[in-house]
Each structure stands twice: as structure tokens, then as C-alpha cells.
C-alpha positions, 0 to 999 in steps of 0.5 A: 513527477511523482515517485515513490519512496520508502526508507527502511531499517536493514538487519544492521539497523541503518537506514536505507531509501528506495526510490520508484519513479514508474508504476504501471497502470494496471496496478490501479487494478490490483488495487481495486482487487485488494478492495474486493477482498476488503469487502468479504466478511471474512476478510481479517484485518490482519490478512488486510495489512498482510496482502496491503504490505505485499501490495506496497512491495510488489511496487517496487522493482529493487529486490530488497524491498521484500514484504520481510523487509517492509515489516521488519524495516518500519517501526510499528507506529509507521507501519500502517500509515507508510503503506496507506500513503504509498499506496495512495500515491501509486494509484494516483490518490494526491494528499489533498483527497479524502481517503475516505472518498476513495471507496471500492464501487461494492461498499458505494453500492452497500452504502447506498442501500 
């Protein structure tokens, strides 16, 4: 059974795991919402990473797990990649897929154009 886990540094600077073993379905949704957003020119990069980390947070159901704590918890050259790869497991993307073929159905119709 798939989970999801994140290990984060607290305040003290030790690690500490988190573990999600139940994502509700409707968060393939909120998901494809964040790929609306993506899709809007004025959508900044920064506001991406920002509503991607709020995303990863919102999944789990320990407190603890806050968007502070996922950016204060990683270290930088892990930040994007931790919560790219999080977020393709809850939406049930397998390592083996091409992300790159996971494509909101605006930017397939853009593409076809």
C-alpha cells in the first residue's frame, strides 16, 4: 500500500518522519485546481512553489506538518523535488510515468493548438 512520508528537520535541528497512509480522492482535484492556476500568465513561480507546498501540507493530517515547517524542514536542494514527488504519489502518479506527461487538459488543448 502506497504512503506518504516526509522527514523534516524541527527547530532543534533532528529529524523527524511523517507518515500518511489515507489521501482522499478529491484531492486528484485540488490538484488539477493548482494546474488551472499554472496555466494563468500571471501565475509567478514563487506563488507556484508557495500553493505546491501548502498543497504537500494540507495532505497530511499531523499537525506538525505545517507549510513553515515544510520550508524551514528541507533543505533547499530537496525542496522542490520532495514535494513534486509527494504530490505525484497522492495523486497517484508511479515513479515509472513521465511527469512530463501529466498535463492539466488546458496546456494539452494550448499544445494542440
Amino acid at each position: 500500500m502506497t504512503k506518504l512520508s516526509i522527514t523534516l528537520f524541527d527547530e532543534n535541528g533532528d529529524k523527524v518522519s511523517y507518515e500518511q497512509d489515507k489521501v482522499p480522492g478529491k484531492r486528484v482535484l485540488d490538484f488539477w485546481e493548482l494546474q488551472e492556476k499554472y496555466a494563468n500568465p500571471d501565475y509567478t513561480p514563487k506563488q507556484n512553489l508557495l500553493d505546491r507546498v501548502d498543497f504537500v501540507a494540507s495532505l497530511f493530517d499531523q499537525k506538525a506538518v505545517t507549510p513553515d515547517a515544510i520550508l524551514n524542514g528541507l533543505n533547499a536542494w530537496e525542496l522542490e523535488e520532495t514535494v513534486d514527488n509527494l504530490i505525484l504519489t497522492a495523486v497517484g502518479v508511479r515513479h515509472e510515468d513521465d511527469p512530463k506527461e501529466l498535463v492539466s487538459p488546458l496546456e494539452k488543448e494550448k499544445s494542440d493548438s
